[in-house]
C-alpha atoms as an extended CHARMM CRD file, in Angstrom:
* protein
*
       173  EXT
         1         1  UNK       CA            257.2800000000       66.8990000000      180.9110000000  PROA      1               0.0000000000
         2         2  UNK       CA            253.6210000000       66.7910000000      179.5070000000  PROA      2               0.0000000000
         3         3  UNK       CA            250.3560000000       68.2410000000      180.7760000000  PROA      3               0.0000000000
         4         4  UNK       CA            247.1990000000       66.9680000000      180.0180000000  PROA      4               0.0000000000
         5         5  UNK       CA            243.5110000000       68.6110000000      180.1770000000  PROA      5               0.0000000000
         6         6  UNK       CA            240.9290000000       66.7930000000      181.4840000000  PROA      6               0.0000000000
         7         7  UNK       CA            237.4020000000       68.7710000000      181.5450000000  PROA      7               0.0000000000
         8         8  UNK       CA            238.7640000000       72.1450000000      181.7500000000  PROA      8               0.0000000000
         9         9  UNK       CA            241.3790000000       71.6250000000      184.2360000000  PROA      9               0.0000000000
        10        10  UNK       CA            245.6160000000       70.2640000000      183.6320000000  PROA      10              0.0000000000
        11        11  UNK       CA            246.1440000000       67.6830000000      185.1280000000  PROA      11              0.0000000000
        12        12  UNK       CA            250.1530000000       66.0100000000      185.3060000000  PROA      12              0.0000000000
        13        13  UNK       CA            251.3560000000       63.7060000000      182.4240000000  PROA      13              0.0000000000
        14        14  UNK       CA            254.8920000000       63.3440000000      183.8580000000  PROA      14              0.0000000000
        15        15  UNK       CA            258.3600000000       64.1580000000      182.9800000000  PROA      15              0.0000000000
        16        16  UNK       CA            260.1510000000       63.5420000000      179.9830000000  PROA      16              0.0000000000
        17        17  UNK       CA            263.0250000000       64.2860000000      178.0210000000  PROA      17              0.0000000000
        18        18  UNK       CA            266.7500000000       65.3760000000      178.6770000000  PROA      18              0.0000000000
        19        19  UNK       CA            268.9130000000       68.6600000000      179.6420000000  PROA      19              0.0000000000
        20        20  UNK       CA            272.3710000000       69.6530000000      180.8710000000  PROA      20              0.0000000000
        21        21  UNK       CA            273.0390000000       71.7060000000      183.3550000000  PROA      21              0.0000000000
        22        22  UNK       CA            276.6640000000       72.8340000000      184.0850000000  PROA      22              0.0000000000
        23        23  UNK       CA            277.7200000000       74.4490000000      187.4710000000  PROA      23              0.0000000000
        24        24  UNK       CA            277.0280000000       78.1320000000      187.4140000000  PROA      24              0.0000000000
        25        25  UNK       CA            278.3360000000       80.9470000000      189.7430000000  PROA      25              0.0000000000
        26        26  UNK       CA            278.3680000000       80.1970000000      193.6280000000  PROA      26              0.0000000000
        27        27  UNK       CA            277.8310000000       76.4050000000      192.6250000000  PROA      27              0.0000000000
        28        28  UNK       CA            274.1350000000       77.0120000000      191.0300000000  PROA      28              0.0000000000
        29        29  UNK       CA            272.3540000000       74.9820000000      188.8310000000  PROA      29              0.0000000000
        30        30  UNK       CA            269.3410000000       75.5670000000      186.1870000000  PROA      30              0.0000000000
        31        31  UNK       CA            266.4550000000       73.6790000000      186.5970000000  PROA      31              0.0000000000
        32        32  UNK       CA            266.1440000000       73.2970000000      182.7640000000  PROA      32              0.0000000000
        33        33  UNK       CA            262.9010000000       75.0660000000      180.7280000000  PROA      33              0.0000000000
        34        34  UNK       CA            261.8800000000       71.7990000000      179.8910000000  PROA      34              0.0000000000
        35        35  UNK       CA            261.1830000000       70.5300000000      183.6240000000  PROA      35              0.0000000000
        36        36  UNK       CA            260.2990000000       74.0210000000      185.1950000000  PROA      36              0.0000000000
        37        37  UNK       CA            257.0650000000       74.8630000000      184.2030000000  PROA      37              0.0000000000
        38        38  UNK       CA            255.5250000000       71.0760000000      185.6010000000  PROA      38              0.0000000000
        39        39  UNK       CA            257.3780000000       71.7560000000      188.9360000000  PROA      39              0.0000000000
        40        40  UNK       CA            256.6620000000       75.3720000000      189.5730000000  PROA      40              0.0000000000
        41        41  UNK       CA            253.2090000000       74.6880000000      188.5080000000  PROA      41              0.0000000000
        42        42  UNK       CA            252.9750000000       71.7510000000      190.4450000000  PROA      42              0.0000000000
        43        43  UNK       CA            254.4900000000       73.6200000000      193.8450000000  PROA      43              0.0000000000
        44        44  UNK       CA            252.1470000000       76.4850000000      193.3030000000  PROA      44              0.0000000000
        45        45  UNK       CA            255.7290000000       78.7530000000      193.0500000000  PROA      45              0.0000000000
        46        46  UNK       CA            259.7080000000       77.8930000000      192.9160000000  PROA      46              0.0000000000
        47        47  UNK       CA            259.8890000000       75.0910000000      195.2270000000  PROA      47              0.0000000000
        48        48  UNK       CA            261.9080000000       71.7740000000      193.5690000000  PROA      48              0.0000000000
        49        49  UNK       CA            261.8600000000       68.4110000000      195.8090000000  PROA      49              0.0000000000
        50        50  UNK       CA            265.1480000000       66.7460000000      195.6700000000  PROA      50              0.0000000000
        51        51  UNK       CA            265.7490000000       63.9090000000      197.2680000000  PROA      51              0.0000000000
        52        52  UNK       CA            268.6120000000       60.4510000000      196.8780000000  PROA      52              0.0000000000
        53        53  UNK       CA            266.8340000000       57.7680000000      194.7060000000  PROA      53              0.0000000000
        54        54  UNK       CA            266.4280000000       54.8360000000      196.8180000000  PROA      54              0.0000000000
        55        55  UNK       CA            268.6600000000       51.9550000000      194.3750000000  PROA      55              0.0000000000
        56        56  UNK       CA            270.8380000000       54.2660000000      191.8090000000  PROA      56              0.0000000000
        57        57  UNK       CA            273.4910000000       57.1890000000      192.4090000000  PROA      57              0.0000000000
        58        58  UNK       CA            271.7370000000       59.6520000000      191.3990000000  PROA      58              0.0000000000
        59        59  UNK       CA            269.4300000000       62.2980000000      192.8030000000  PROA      59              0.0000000000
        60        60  UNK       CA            265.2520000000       62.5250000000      191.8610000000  PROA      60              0.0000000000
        61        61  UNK       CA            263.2190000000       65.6950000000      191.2630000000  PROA      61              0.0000000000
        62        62  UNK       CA            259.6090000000       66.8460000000      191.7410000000  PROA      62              0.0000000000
        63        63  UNK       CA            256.8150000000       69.1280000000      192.6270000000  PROA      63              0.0000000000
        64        64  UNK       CA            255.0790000000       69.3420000000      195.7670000000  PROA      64              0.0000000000
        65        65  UNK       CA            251.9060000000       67.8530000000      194.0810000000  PROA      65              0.0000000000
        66        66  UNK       CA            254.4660000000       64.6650000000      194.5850000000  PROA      66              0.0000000000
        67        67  UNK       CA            253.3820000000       64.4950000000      198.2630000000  PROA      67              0.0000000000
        68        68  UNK       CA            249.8870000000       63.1140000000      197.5060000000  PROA      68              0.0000000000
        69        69  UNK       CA            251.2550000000       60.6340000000      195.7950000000  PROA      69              0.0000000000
        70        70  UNK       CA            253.3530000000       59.4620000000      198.2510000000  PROA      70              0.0000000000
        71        71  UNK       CA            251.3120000000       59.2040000000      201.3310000000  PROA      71              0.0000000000
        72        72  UNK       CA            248.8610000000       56.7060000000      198.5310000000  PROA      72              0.0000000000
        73        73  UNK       CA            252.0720000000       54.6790000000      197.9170000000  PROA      73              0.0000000000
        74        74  UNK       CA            252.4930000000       54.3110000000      201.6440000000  PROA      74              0.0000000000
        75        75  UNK       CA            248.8660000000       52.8200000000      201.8510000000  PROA      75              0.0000000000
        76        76  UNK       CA            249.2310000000       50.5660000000      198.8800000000  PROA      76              0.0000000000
        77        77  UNK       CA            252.7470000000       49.5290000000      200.4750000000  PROA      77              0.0000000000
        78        78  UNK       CA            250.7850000000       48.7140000000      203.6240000000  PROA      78              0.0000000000
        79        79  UNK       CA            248.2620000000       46.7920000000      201.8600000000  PROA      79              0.0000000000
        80        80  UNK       CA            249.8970000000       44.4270000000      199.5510000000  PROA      80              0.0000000000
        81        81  UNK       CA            252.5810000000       43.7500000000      202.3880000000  PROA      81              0.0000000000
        82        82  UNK       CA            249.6710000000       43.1590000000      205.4050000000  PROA      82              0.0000000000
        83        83  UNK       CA            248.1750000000       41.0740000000      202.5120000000  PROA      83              0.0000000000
        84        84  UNK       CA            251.1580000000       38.7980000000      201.4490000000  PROA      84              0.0000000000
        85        85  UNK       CA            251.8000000000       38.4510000000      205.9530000000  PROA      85              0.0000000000
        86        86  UNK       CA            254.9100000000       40.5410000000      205.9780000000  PROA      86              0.0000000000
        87        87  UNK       CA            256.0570000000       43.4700000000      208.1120000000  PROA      87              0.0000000000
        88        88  UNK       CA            255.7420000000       46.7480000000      207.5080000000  PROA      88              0.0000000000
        89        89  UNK       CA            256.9860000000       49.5770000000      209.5560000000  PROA      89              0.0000000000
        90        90  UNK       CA            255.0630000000       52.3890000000      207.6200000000  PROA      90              0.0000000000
        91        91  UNK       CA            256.9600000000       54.8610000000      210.1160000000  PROA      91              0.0000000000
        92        92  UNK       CA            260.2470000000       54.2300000000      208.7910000000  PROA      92              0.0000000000
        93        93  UNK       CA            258.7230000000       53.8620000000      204.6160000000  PROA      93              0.0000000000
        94        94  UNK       CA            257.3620000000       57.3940000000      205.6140000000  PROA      94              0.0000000000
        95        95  UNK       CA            260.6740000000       58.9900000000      206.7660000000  PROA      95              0.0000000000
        96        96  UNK       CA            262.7510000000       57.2550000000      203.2680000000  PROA      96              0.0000000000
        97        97  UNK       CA            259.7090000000       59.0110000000      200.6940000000  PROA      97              0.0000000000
        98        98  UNK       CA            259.0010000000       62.0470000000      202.4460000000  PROA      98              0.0000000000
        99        99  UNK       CA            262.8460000000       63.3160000000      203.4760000000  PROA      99              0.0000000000
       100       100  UNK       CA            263.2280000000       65.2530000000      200.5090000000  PROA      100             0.0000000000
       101       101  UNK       CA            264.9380000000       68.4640000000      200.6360000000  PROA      101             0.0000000000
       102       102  UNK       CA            262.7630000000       71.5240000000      199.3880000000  PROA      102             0.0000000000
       103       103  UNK       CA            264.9940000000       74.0330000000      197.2710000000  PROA      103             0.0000000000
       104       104  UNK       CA            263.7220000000       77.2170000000      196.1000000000  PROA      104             0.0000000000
       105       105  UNK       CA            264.4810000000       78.3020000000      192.3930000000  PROA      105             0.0000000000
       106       106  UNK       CA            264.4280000000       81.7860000000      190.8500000000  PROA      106             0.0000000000
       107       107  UNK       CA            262.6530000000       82.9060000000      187.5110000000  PROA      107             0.0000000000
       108       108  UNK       CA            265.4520000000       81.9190000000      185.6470000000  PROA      108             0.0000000000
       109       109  UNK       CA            265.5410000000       77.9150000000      187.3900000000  PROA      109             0.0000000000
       110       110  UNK       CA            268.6380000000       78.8460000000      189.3770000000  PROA      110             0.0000000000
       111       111  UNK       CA            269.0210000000       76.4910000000      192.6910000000  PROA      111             0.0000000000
       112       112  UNK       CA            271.7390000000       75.8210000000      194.9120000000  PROA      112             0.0000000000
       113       113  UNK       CA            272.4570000000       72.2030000000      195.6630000000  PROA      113             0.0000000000
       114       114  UNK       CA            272.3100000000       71.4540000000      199.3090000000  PROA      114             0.0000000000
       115       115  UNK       CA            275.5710000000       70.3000000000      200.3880000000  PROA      115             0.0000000000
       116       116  UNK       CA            274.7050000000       66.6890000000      201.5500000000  PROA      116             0.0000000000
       117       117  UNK       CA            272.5340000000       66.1470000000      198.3420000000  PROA      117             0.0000000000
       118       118  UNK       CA            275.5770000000       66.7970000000      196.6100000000  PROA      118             0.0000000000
       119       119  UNK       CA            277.7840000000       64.8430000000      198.4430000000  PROA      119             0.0000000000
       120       120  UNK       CA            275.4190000000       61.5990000000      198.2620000000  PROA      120             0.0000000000
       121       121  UNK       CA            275.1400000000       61.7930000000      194.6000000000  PROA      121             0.0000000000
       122       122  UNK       CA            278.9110000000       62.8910000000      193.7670000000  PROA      122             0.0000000000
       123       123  UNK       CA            277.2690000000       65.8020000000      192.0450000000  PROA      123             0.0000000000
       124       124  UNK       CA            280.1770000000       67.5090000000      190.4140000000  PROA      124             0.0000000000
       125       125  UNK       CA            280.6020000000       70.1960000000      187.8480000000  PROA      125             0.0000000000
       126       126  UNK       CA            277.7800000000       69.3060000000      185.9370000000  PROA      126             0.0000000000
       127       127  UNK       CA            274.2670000000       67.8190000000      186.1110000000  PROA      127             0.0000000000
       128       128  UNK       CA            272.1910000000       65.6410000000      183.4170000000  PROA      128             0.0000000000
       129       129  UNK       CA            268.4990000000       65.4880000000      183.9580000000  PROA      129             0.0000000000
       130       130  UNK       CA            266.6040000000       62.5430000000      182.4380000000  PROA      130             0.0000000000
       131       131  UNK       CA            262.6210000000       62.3420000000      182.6520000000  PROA      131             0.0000000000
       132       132  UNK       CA            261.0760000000       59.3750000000      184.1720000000  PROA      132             0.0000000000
       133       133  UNK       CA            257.8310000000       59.9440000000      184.5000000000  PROA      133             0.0000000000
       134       134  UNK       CA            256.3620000000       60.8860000000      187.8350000000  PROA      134             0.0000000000
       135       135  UNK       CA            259.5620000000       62.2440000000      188.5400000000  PROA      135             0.0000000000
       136       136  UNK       CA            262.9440000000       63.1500000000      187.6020000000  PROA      136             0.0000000000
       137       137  UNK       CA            266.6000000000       61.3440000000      187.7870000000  PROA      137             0.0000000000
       138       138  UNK       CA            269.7350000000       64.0670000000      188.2330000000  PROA      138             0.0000000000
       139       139  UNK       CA            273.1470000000       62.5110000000      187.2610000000  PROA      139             0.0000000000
       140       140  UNK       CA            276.5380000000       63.3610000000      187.5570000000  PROA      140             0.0000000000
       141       141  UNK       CA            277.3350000000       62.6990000000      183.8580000000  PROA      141             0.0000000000
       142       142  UNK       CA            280.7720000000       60.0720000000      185.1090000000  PROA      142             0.0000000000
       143       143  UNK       CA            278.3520000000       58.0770000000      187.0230000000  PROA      143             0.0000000000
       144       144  UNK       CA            276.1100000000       57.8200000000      184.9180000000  PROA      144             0.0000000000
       145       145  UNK       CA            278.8360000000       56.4870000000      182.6300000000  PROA      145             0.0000000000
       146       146  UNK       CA            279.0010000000       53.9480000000      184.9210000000  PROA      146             0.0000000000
       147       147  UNK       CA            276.1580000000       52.6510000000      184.6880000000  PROA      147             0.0000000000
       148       148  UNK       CA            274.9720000000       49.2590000000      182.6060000000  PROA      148             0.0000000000
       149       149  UNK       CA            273.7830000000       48.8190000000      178.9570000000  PROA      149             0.0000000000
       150       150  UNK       CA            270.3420000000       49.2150000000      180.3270000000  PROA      150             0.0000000000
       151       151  UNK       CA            271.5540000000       53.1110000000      180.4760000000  PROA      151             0.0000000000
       152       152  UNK       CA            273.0270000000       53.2430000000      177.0250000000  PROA      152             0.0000000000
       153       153  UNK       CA            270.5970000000       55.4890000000      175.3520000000  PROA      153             0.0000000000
       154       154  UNK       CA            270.8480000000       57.7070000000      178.8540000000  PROA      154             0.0000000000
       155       155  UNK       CA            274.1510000000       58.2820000000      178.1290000000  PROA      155             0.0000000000
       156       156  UNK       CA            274.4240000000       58.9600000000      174.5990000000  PROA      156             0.0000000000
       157       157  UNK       CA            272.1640000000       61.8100000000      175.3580000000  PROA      157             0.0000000000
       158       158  UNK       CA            274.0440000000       62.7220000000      178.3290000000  PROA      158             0.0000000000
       159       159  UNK       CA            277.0050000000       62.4220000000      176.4040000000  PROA      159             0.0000000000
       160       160  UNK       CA            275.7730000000       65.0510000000      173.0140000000  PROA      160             0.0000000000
       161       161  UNK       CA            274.4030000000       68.0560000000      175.8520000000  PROA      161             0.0000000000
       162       162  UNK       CA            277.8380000000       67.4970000000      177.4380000000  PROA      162             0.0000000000
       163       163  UNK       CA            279.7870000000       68.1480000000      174.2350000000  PROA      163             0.0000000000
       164       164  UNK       CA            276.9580000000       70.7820000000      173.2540000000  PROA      164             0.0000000000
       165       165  UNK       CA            277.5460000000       72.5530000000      177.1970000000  PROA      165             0.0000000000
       166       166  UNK       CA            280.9550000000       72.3810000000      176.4660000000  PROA      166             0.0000000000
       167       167  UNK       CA            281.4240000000       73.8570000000      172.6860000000  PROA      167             0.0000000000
       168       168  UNK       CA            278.8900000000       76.6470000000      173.4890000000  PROA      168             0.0000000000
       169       169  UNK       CA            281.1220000000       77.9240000000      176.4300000000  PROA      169             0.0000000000
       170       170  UNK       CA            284.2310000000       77.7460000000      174.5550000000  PROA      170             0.0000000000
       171       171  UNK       CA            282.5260000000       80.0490000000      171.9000000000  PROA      171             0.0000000000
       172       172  UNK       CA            281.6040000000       82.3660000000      174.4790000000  PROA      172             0.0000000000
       173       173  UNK       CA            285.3660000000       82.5590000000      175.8610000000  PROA      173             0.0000000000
C-alpha cells in the first residue's frame, strides 16, 4: 500500500506487498497493518469491500474510494465497446463491479467473512493477501498452490508467512 502527496493533499498509490492471516476466534480474520490504513482511510472509517474476482479463485479487497473508480470503468467499458460495434449491457457490468459485500473491521482489523464470500473462494483456515495495485487479491493459501508458474513468486511468499503463522503459534502453545 503507498500514499502519495500531491499539493498538500494524499492521494492513493495502491496496494502492495504480502500478509497472512490465520482464522481467529468466531472465524475472524485481520485485515493486516500493512493494507489497513489505505482502506480505512479510503472508507472514511472500518468499512473493507470484498467482493469474488471476476477470472481467479480468490477474493479482492478495497476502500470505498473504489466506487469512483468503478462507475469511470463502466463509461470507458461503454465507450471502447459502442466504438469497436459491440453490445454492451452496462446494467448487468454494473451489478458484476458494484456487488461487493461491505464488512466492517475493528481497531485491531478484525472482520468476519461473510458466509457466501467464503464459500465462493474456499476460504479456509487461513488467508494470504497479495497487493495488486488498485486493489487487493485474498487467497486460500491451497489454491493458490494451484495456481500456474505465473504465481510462483505469490506462493513462495505465501508459502514463508504460512510457515512463519505457523511456528509463531506453536511457540505460543
Amino acid at each position: 500500500m503507498a500514499l502519495l502527496e500531491a499539493a498538500g493533499e494524499v492521494a492513493f498509490a495502491g496496494y502492495s506487498g504480502q500478509a497472512y492471516s490465520p482464522a481467529g476466534d468466531k472465524g475472524r480474520f485481520v485485515l493486516p497493518p500493512l493494507f489497513r490504513k489505505a482502506v480505512r482511510d479510503s472508507s472514511d472509517g472500518r468499512v473493507l469491500c470484498l467482493a469474488k474476482h471476476e477470472r481467479w479463485n480468490c477474493l479482492i479487497g478495497f476502500g470505498l474510494s473504489r466506487k469512483d473508480e468503478l462507475e469511470a470503468q463502466l463509461d470507458r467499458e461503454e465507450e471502447l465497446n459502442t466504438r469497436l460495434g459491440r453490445d454492451y449491457d452496462r446494467d448487468l457490468r454494473a451489478s458484476q463491479l458494484f456487488a461487493f459485500t461491505e464488512v466492517p473491521f475493528d481497531d485491531s482489523g478484525r472482520f468476519v467473512m461473510p458466509d457466501h464470500l467464503r464459500t465462493l473462494a474456499a476460504i479456509g483456515e487461513g488467508l494470504y493477501f497479495q497487493g495488486a495495485g488498485r486493489f487487493f487479491t485474498m487467497w486460500n493459501p491451497a489454491v493458490l498452490d494451484s495456481m500456474g508458474a505465473e504465481w510462483d513468486a505469490a506462493k513462495a511468499a505465501c508459502a514463508s508467512l504460512v510457515a512463519d503463522a505457523g511456528a509463531s503459534r506453536g511457540r505460543r502453545q
